[in-house]
N, C-alpha and C positions, 0 to 999 in steps of 0.2 A: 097821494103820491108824496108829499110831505113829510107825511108820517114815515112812511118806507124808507125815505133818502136820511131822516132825522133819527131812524134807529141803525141804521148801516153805519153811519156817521160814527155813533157814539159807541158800536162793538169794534171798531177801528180801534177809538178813544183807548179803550179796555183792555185790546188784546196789546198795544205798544208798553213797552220794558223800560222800566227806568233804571238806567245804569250809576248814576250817578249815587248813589250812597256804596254801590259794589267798590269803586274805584277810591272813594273814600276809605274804606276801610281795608284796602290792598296799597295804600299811602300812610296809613296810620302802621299798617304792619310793617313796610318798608321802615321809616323813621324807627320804630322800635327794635328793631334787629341791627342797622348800622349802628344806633348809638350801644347799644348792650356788645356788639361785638369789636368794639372801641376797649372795653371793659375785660376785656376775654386777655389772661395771661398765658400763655405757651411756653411750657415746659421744652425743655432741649438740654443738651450736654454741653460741662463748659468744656473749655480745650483751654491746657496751660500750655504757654508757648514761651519756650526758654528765650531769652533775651537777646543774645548773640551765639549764633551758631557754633558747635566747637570745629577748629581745623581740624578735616582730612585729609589723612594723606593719598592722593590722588598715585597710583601705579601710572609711570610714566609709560615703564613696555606695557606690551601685549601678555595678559595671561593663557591667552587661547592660542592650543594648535588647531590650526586649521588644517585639515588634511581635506585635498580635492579627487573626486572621481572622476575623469573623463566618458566619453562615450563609448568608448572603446576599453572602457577598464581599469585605466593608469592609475597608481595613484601618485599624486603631487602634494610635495610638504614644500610650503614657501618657495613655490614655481618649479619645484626641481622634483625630477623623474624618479620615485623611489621605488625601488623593489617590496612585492609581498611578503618576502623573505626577511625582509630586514626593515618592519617597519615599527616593529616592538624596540628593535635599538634607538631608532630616531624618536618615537614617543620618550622612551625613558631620558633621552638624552635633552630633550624640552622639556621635561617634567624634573629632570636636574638646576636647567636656567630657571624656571618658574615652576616652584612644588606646587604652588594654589593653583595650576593650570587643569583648564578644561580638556577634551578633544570638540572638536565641531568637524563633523563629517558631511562637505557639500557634494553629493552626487547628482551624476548628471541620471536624469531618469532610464536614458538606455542601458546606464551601469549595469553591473551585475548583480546580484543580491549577496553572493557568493564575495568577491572583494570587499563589501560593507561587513559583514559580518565577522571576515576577517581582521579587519582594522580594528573592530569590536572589540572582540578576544584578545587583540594584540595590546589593546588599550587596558582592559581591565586586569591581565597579565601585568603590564608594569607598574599598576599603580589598582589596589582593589575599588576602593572610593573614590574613582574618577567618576565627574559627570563626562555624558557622550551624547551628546546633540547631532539629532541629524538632518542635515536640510538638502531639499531635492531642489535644483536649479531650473527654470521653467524655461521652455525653451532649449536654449543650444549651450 
């Protein structure tokens, strides 16, 4: 019985792992990677950066017409009610006070397609290289 319990014993002994050299050598590899990448130079772009900025001149007005669509159609150049008919004259006549002017066309989504399109035309009629930005209002 001795014998029995003294060879179970020692295939125990045998079959246990010893870790202790793994960890060793997953420490020795840690230590050599931080310091070597201590060593590591990185490449990048320089950026020259001018010293003091030059003044600009800041447009006190507004460059942009705003032209609004209501839900019903309307359209409104700086709150006021302007006709389809005459909106080519009010464009060019804001593109008189500011030639670098934009149009920005805010409709309301019930709009019509049909009056944006119009102000469109009416926009690129008075001025061929106008930009025309168009934003739809969410909501009301």
């Amino acid at each position: 019985m001795a014998r029995t319990r003294h060879a179970s014993s020692s295939a125990e002994e045998e079959s246990e792992i010893d870790l202790t050299p793994m960890l060793d050598v997953v420490f020795i590899m840690l230590i050599f990677f931080i310091v070597t990448a201590s060593f590591i130079k990185e490449f990048g772009l320089e950026i020259n950066r001018p010293d003091d900025a030059p003044e600009v001149d800041i447009p006190t007005e507004n460059q942009n017409i705003l032209i609004a669509i209501n839900a019903s159609s309307e359209i409104l150049v700086d709150r006021r009610r302007v006709d389809i008919r005459s909106i080519r004259s009010v464009i060019q006549q804001k593109l008189a006070e500011n030639p670098k002017g934009s149009v920005i066309i805010s409709a309301h989504p019930e709009a019509k397609a049909q009056t944006y399109t119009a102000i469109a035309d009416a926009s690129r009629q008075a001025k061929d290289d106008i930009a025309i930005t168009m934003v739809i209002k969410e909501g009301g």
